[in-house]
Backbone as XML, in Angstrom:
<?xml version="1.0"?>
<chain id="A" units="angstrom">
  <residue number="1" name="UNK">
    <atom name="N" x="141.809" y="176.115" z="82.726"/>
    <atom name="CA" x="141.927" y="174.695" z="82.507"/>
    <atom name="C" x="143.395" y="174.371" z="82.287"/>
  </residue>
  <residue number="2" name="UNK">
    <atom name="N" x="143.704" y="172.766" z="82.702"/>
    <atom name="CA" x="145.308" y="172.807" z="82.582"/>
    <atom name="C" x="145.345" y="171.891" z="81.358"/>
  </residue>
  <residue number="3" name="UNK">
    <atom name="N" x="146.430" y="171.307" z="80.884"/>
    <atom name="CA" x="146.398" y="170.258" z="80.355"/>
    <atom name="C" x="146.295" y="168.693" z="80.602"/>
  </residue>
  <residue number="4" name="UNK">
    <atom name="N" x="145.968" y="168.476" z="79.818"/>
    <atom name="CA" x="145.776" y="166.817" z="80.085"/>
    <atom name="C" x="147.106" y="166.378" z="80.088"/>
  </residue>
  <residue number="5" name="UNK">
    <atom name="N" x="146.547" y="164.880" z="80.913"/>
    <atom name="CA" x="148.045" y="164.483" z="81.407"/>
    <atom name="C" x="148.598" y="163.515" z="80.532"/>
  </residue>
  <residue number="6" name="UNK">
    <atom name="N" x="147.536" y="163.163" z="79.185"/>
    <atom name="CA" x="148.033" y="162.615" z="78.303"/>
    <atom name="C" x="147.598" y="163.159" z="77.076"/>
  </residue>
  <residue number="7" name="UNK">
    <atom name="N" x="148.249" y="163.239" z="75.879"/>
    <atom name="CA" x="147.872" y="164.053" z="74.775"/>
    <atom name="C" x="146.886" y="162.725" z="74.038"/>
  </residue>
  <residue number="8" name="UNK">
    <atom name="N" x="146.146" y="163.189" z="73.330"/>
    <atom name="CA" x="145.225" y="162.366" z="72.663"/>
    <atom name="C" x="144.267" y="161.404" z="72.937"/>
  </residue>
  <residue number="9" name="UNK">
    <atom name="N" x="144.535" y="161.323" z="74.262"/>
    <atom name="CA" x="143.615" y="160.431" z="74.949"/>
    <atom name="C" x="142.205" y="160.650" z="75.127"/>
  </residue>
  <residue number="10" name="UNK">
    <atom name="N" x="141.215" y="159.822" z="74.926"/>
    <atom name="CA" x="139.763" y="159.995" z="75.541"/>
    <atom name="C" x="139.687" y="160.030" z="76.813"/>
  </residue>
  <residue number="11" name="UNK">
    <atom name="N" x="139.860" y="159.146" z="77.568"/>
    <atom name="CA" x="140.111" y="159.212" z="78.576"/>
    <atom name="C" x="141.446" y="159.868" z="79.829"/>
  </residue>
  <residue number="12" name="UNK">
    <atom name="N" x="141.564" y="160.984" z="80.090"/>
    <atom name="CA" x="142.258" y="161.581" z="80.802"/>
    <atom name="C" x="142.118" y="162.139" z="82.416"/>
  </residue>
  <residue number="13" name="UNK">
    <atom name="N" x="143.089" y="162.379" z="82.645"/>
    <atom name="CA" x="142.567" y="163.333" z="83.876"/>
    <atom name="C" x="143.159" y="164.757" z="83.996"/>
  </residue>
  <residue number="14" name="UNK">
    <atom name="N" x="142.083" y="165.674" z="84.140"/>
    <atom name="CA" x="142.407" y="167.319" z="83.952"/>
    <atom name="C" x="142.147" y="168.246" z="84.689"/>
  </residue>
  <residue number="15" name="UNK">
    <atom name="N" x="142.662" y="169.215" z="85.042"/>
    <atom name="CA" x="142.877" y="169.824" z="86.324"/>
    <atom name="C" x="142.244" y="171.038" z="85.530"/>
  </residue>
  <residue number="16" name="UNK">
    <atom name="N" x="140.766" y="171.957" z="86.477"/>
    <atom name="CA" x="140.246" y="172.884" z="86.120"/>
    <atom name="C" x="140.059" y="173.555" z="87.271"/>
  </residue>
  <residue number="17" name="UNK">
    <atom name="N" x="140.435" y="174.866" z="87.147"/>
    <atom name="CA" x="140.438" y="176.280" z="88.531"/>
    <atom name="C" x="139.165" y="176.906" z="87.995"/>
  </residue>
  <residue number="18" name="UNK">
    <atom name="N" x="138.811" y="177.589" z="89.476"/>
    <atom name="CA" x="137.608" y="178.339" z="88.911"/>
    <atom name="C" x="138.086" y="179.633" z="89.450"/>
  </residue>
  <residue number="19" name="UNK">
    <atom name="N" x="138.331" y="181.189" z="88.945"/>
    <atom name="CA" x="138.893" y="181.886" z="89.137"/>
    <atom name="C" x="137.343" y="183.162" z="88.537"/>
  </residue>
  <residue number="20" name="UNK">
    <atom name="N" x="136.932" y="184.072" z="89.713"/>
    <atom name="CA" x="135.975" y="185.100" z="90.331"/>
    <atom name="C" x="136.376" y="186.327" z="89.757"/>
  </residue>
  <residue number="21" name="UNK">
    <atom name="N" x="135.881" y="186.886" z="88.998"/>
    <atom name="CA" x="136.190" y="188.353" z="89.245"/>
    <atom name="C" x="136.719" y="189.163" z="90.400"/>
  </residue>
  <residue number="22" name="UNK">
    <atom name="N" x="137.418" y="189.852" z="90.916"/>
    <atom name="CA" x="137.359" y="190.437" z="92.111"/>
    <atom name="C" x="137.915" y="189.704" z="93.344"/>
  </residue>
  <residue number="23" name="UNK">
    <atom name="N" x="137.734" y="188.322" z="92.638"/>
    <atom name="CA" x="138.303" y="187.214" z="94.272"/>
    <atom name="C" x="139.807" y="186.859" z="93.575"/>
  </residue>
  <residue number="24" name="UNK">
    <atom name="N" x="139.409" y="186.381" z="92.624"/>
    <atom name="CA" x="140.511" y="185.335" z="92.164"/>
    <atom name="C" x="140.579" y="183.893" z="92.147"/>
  </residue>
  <residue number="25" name="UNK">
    <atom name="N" x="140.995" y="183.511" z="92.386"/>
    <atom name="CA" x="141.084" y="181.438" z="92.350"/>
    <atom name="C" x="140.486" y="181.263" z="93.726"/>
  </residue>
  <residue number="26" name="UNK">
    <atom name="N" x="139.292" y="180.790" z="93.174"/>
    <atom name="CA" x="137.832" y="180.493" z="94.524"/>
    <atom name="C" x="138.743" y="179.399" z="95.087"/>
  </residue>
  <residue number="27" name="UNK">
    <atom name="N" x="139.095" y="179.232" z="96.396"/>
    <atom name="CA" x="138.870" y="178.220" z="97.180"/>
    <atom name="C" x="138.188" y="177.846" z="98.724"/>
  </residue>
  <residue number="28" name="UNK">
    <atom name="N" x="138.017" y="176.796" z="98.664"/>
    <atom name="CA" x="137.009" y="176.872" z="100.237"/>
    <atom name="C" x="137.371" y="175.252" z="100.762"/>
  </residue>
  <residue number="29" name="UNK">
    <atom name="N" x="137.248" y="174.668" z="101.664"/>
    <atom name="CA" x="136.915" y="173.283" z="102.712"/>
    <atom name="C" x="136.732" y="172.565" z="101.267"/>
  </residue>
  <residue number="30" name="UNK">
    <atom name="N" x="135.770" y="172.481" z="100.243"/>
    <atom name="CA" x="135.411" y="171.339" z="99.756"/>
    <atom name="C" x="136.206" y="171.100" z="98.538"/>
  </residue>
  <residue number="31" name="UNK">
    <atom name="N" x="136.953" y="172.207" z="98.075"/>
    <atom name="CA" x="137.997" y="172.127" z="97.136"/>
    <atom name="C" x="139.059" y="171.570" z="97.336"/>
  </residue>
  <residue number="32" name="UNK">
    <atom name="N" x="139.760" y="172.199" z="98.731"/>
    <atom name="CA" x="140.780" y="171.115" z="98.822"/>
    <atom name="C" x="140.678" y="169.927" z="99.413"/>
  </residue>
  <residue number="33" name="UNK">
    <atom name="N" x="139.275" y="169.719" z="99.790"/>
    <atom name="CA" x="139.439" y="168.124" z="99.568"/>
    <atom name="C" x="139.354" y="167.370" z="98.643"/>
  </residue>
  <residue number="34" name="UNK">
    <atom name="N" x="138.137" y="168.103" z="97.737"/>
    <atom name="CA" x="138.217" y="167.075" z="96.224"/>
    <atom name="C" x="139.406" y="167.352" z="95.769"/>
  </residue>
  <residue number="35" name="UNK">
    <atom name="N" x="140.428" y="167.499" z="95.728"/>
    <atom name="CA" x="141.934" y="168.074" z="94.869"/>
    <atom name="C" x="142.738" y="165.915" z="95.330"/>
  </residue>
  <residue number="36" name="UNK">
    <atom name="N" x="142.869" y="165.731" z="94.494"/>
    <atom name="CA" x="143.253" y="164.141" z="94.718"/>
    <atom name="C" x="144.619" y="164.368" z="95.009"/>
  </residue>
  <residue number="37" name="UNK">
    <atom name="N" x="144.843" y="163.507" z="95.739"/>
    <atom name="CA" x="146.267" y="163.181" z="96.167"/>
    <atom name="C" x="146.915" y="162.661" z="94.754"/>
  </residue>
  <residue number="38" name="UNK">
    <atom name="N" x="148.563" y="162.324" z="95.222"/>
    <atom name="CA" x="149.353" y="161.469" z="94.144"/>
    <atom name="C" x="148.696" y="160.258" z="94.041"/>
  </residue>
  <residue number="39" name="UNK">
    <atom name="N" x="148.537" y="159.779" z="95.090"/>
    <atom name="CA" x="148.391" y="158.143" z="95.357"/>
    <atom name="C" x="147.065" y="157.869" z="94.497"/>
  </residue>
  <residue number="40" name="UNK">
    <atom name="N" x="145.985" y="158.777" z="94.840"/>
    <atom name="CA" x="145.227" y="158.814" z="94.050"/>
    <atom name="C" x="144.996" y="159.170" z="92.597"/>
  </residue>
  <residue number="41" name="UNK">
    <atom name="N" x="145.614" y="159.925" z="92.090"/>
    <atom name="CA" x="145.623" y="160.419" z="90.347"/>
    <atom name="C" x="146.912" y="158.631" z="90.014"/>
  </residue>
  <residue number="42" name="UNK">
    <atom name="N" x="147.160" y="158.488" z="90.950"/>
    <atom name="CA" x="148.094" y="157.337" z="90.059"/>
    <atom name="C" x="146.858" y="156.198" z="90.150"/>
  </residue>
  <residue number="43" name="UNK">
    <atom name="N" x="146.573" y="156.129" z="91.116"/>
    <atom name="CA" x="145.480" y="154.676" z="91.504"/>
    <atom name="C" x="143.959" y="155.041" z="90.159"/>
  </residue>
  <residue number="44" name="UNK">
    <atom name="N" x="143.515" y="156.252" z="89.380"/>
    <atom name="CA" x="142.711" y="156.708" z="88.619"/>
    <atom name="C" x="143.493" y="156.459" z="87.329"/>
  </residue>
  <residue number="45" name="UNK">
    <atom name="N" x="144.771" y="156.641" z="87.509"/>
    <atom name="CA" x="145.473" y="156.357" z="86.030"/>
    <atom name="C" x="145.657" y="154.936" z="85.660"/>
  </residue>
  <residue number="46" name="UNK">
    <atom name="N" x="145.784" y="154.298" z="86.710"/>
    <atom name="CA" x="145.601" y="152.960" z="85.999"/>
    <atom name="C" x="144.217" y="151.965" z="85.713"/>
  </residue>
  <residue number="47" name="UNK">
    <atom name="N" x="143.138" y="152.946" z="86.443"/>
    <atom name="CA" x="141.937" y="152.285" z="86.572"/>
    <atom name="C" x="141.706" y="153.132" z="84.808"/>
  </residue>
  <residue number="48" name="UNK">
    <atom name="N" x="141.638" y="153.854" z="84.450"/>
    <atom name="CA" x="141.415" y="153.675" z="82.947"/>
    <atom name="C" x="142.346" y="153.326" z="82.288"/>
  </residue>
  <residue number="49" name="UNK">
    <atom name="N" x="143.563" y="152.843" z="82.265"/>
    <atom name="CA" x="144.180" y="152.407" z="81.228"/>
    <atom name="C" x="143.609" y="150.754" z="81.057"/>
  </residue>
  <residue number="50" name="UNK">
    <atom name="N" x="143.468" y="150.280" z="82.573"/>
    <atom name="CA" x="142.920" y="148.762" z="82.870"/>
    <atom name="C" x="141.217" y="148.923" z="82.187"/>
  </residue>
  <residue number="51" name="UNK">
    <atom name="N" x="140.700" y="150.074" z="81.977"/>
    <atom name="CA" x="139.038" y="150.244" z="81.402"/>
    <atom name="C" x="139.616" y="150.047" z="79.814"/>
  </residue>
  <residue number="52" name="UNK">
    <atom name="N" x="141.039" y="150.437" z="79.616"/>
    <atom name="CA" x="140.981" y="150.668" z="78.113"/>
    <atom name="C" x="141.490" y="149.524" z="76.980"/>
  </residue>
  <residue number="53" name="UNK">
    <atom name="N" x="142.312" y="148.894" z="78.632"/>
    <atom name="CA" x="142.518" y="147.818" z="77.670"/>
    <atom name="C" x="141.469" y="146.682" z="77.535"/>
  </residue>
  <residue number="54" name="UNK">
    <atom name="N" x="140.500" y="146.693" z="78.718"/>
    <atom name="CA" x="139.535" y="145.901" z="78.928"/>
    <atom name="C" x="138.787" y="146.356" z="77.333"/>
  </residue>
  <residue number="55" name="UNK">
    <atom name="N" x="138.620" y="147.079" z="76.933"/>
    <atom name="CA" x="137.802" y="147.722" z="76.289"/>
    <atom name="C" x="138.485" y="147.077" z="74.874"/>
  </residue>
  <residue number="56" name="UNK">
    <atom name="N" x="138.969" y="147.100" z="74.661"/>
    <atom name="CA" x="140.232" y="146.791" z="73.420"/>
    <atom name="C" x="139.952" y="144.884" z="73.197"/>
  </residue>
  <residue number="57" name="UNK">
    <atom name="N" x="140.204" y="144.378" z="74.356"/>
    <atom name="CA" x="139.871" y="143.295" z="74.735"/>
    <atom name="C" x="138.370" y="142.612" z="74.137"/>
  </residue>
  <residue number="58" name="UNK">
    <atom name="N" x="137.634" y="143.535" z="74.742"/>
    <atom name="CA" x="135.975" y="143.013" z="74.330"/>
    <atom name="C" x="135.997" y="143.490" z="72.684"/>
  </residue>
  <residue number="59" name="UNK">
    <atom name="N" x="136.490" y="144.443" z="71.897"/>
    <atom name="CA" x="136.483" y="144.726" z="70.398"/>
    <atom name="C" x="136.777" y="143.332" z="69.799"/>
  </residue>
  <residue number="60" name="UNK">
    <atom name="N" x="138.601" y="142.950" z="70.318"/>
    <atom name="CA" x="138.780" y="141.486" z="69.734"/>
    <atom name="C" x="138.355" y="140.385" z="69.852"/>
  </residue>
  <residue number="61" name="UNK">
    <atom name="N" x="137.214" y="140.082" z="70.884"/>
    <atom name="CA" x="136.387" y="138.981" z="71.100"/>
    <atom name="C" x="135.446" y="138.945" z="70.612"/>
  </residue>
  <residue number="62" name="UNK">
    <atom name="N" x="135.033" y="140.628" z="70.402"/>
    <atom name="CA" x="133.823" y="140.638" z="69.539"/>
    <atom name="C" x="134.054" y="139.872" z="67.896"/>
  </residue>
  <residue number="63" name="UNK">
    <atom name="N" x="135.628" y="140.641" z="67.578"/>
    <atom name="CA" x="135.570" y="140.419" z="66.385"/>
    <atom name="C" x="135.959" y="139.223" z="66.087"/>
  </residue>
  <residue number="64" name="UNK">
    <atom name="N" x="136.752" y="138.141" z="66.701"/>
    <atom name="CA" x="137.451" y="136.848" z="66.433"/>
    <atom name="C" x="136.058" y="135.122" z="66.580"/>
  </residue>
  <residue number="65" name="UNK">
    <atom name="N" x="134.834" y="136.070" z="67.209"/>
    <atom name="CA" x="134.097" y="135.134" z="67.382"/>
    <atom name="C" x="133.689" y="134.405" z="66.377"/>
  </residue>
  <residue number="66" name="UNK">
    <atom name="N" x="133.005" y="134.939" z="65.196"/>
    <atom name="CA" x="132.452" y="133.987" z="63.977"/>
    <atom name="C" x="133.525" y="133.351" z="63.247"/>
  </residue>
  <residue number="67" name="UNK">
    <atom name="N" x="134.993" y="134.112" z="63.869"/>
    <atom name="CA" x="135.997" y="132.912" z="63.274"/>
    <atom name="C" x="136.370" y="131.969" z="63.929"/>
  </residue>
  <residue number="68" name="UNK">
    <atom name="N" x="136.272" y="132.271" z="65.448"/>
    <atom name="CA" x="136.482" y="130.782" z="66.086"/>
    <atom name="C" x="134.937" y="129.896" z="66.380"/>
  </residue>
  <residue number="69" name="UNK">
    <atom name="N" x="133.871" y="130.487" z="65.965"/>
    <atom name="CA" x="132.797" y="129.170" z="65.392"/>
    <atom name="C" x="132.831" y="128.182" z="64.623"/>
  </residue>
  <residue number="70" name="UNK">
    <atom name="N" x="133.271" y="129.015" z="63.580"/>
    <atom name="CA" x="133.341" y="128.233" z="62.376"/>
    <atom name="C" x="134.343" y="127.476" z="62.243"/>
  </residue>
  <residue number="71" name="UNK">
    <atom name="N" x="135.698" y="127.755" z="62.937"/>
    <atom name="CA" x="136.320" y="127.024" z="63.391"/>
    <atom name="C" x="136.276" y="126.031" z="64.071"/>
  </residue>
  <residue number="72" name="UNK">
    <atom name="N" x="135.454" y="125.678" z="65.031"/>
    <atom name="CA" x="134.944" y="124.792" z="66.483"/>
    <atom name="C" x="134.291" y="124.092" z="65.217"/>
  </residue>
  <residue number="73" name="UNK">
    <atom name="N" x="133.461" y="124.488" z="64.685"/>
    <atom name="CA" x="132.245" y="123.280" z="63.423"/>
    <atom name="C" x="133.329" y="122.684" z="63.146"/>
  </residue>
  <residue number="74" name="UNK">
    <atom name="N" x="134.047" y="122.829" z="62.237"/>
    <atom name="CA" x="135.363" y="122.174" z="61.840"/>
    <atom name="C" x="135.900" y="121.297" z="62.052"/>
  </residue>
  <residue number="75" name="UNK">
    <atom name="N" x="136.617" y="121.622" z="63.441"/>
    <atom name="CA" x="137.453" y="120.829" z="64.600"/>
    <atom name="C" x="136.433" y="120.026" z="65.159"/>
  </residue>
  <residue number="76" name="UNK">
    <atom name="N" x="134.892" y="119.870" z="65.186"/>
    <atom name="CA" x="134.079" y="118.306" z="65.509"/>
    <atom name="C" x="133.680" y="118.051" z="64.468"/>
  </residue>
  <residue number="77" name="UNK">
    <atom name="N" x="133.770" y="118.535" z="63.380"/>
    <atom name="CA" x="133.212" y="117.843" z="61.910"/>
    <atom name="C" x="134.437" y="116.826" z="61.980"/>
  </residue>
  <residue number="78" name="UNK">
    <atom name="N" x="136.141" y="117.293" z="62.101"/>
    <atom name="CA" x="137.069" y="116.639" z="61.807"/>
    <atom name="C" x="137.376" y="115.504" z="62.869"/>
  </residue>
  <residue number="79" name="UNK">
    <atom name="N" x="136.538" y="115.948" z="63.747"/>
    <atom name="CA" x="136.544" y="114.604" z="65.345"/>
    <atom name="C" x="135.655" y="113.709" z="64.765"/>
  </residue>
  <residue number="80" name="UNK">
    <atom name="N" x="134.670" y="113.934" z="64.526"/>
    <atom name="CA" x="133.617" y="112.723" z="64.199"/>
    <atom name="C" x="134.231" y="111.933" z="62.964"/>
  </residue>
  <residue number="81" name="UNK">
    <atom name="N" x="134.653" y="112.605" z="61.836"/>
    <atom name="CA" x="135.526" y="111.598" z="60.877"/>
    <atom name="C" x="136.058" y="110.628" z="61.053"/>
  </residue>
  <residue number="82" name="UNK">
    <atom name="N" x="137.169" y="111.029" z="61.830"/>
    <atom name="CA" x="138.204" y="110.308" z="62.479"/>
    <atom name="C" x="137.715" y="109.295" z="63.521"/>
  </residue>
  <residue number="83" name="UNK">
    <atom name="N" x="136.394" y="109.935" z="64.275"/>
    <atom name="CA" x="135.614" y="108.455" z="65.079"/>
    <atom name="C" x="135.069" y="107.363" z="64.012"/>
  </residue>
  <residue number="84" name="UNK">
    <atom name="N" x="134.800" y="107.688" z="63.280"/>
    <atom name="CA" x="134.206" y="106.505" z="62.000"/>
    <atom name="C" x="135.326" y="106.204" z="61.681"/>
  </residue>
  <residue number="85" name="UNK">
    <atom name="N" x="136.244" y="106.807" z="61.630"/>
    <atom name="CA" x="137.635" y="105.323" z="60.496"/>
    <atom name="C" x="137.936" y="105.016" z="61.962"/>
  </residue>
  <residue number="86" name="UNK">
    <atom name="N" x="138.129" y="104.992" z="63.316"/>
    <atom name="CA" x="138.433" y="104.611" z="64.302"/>
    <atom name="C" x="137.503" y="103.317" z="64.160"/>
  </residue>
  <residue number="87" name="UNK">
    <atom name="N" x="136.234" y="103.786" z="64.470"/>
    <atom name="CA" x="135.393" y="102.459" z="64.739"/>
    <atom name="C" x="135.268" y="101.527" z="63.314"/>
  </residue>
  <residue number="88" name="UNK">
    <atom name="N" x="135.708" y="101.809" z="62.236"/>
    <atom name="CA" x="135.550" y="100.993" z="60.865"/>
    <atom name="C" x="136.716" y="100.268" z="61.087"/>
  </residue>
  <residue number="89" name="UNK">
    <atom name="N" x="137.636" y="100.543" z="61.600"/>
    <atom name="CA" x="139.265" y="100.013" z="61.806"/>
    <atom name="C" x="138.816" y="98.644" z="62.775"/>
  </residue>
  <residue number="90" name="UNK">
    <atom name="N" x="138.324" y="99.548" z="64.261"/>
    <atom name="CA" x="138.026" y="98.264" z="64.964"/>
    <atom name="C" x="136.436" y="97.048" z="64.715"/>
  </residue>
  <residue number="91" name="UNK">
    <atom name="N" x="135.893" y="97.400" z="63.796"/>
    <atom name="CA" x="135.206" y="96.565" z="63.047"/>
    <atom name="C" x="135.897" y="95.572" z="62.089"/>
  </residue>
  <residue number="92" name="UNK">
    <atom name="N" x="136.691" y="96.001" z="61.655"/>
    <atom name="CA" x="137.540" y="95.229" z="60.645"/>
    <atom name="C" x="138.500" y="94.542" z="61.455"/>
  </residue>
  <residue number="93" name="UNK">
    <atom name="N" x="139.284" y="94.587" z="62.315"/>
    <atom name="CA" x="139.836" y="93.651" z="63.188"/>
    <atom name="C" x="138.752" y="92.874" z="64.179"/>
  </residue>
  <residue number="94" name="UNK">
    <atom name="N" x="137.880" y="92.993" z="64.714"/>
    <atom name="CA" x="137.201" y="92.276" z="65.096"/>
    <atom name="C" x="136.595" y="91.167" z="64.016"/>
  </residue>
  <residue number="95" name="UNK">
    <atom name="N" x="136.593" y="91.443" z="62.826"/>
    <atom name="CA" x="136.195" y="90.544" z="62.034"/>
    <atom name="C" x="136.999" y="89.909" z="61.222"/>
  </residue>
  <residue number="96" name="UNK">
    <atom name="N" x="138.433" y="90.101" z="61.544"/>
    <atom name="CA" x="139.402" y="89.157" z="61.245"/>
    <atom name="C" x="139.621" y="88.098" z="62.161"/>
  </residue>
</chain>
């Protein structure tokens, strides 16, 4: 097994040989094709960092929600107020 290409990460990508008694480092047709190119280990490296931040993303939405509810109650509790002294205002000039 090699090392990971990032230390501490959950998500990585890691390079594992399979090595035979008697043969040595098995290879055949289907190995070196699964063996990814550059283009590819780079195009895989950003598809989980983009999973991780996505991921990071949905934690803080999870967590910011019951504060921006209770917030939103608020902000139309404080709209509707302000529509009553609006319309008490134009009641009172209409009746001047």
């Amino acid at each position: 097994m090699h090392e990971r290409d990032s230390k501490g990460a959950r998500q990585t990508i890691q390079y594992v040989e399979v090595h035979f008694n008697y043969i040595g480092r098995f290879e055949n047709e289907l190995t070196e094709l699964a063996e990814p190119t550059e283009q590819e280990l780079e195009r895989m490296r950003a598809e989980i960092k983009e999973a991780q931040k996505e991921k990071v993303r949905e934690y803080h939405r999870a967590y910011r929600k019951p504060y921006r509810e209770k917030n939103l109650e608020k902000q139309r509790e404080y709209e509707r107020l302000k529509a009553r002294e609006y319309r008490a205002r134009k009641k009172l000039q209409a009746a001047q």
